[in-house]
C-alpha positions as CSV (number, residue, x, y, z in Angstrom):
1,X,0.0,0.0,0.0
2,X,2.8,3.0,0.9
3,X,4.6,2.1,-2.8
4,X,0.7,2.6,-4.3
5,X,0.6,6.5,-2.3
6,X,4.4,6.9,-3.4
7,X,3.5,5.9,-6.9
8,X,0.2,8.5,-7.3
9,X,1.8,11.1,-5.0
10,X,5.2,10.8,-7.5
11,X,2.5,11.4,-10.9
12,X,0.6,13.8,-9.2
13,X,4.1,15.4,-8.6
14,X,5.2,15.2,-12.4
15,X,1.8,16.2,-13.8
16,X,2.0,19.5,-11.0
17,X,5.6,20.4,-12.0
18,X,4.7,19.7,-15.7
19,X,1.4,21.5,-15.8
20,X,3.7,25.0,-14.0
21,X,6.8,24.4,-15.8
22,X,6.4,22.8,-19.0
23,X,9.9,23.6,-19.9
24,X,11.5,22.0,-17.3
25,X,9.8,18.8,-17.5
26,X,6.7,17.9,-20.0
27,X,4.1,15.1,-19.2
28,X,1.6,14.5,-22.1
29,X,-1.2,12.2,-20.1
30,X,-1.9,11.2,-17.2
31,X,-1.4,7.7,-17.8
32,X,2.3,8.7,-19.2
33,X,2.6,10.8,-15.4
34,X,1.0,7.1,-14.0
35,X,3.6,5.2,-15.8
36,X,6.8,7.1,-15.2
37,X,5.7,6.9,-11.4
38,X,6.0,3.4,-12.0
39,X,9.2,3.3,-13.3
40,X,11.1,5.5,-11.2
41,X,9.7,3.7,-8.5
42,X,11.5,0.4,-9.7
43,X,14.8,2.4,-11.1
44,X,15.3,4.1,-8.0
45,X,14.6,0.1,-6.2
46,X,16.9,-1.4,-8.3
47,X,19.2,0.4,-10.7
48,X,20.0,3.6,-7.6
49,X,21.9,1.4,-5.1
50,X,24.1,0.4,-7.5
51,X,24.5,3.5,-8.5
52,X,25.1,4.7,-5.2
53,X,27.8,2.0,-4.1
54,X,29.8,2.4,-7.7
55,X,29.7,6.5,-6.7
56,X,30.3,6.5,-3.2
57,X,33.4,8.2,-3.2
58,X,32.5,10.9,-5.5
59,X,29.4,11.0,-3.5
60,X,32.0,11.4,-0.2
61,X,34.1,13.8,-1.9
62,X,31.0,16.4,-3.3
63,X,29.5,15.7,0.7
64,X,26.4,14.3,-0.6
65,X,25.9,16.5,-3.3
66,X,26.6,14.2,-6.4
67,X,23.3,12.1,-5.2
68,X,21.0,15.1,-6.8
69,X,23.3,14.3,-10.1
70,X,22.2,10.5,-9.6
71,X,18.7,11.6,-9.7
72,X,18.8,13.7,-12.6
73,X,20.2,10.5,-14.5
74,X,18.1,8.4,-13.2
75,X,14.8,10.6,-14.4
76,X,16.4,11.0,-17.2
77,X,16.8,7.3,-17.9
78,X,13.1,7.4,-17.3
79,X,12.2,9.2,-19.7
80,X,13.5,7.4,-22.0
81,X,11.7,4.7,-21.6
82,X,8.1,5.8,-20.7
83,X,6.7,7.7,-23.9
84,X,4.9,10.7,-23.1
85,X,7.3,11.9,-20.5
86,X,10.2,14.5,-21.2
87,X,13.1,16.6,-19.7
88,X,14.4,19.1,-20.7
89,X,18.2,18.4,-21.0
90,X,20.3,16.6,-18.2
91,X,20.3,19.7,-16.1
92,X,16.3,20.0,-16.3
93,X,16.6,16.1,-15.5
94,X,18.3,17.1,-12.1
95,X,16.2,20.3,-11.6
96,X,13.1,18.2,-12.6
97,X,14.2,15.0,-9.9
98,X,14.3,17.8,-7.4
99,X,11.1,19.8,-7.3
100,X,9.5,16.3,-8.3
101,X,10.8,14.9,-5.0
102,X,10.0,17.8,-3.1
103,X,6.2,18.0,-4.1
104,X,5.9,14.3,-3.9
105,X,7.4,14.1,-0.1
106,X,4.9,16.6,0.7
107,X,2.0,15.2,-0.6
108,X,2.7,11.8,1.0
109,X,3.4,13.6,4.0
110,X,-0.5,14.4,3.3
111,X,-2.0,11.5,3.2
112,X,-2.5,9.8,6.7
113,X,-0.7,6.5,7.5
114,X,-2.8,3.3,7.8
């Protein structure tokens, strides 16, 4: 049940940033928004701990910093795979990853906890 509220709260999230900065990131339906959710759910489950562990010292070095870089790939990898769903640039891929995981941790926050 929490991965289902992650999942909606991470489309609403990418429809809301897409909808007030569609040159940042652009969603083109909300089954697109639905199935990116979906996918960066099970990239950041398995394909981000590796990521993390082959980065760690960069990620050392930068003091945490590189992991926002991380993200930004990892949305970006995203969107290539789910049609409908686009970044502007690698840089709008990290900007993107941000505000997306912002809005997203708020609106879980949101929802009460059963």
């Amino acid at each position: 049940m929490p991965f289902l509220i992650r999942m909606c709260a991470t489309a609403v999230a990418m429809l809301l940033i897409g909808y007030l900065l569609p040159g940042l990131v652009r969603v083109d339906t909300v089954m697109a928004a639905l199935a990116a959710a979906f996918v960066l759910g099970l990239v950041n489950a398995v394909v981000r701990p590796l990521f993390v562990v082959l980065t760690l010292p960069l990620t050392v070095v930068t003091l945490g910093l590189f992991l926002l870089v991380i993200n930004g790939l990892l949305l970006w990898l995203v969107t290539a795979i789910v049609p409908g769903v686009h970044v502007n640039g690698f840089w709008g891929a990290v900007a993107g990853s941000i505000l997306i995981s912002v809005v997203s941790g708020i609106l879980t926050r949101m929802v009460p906890a059963a």
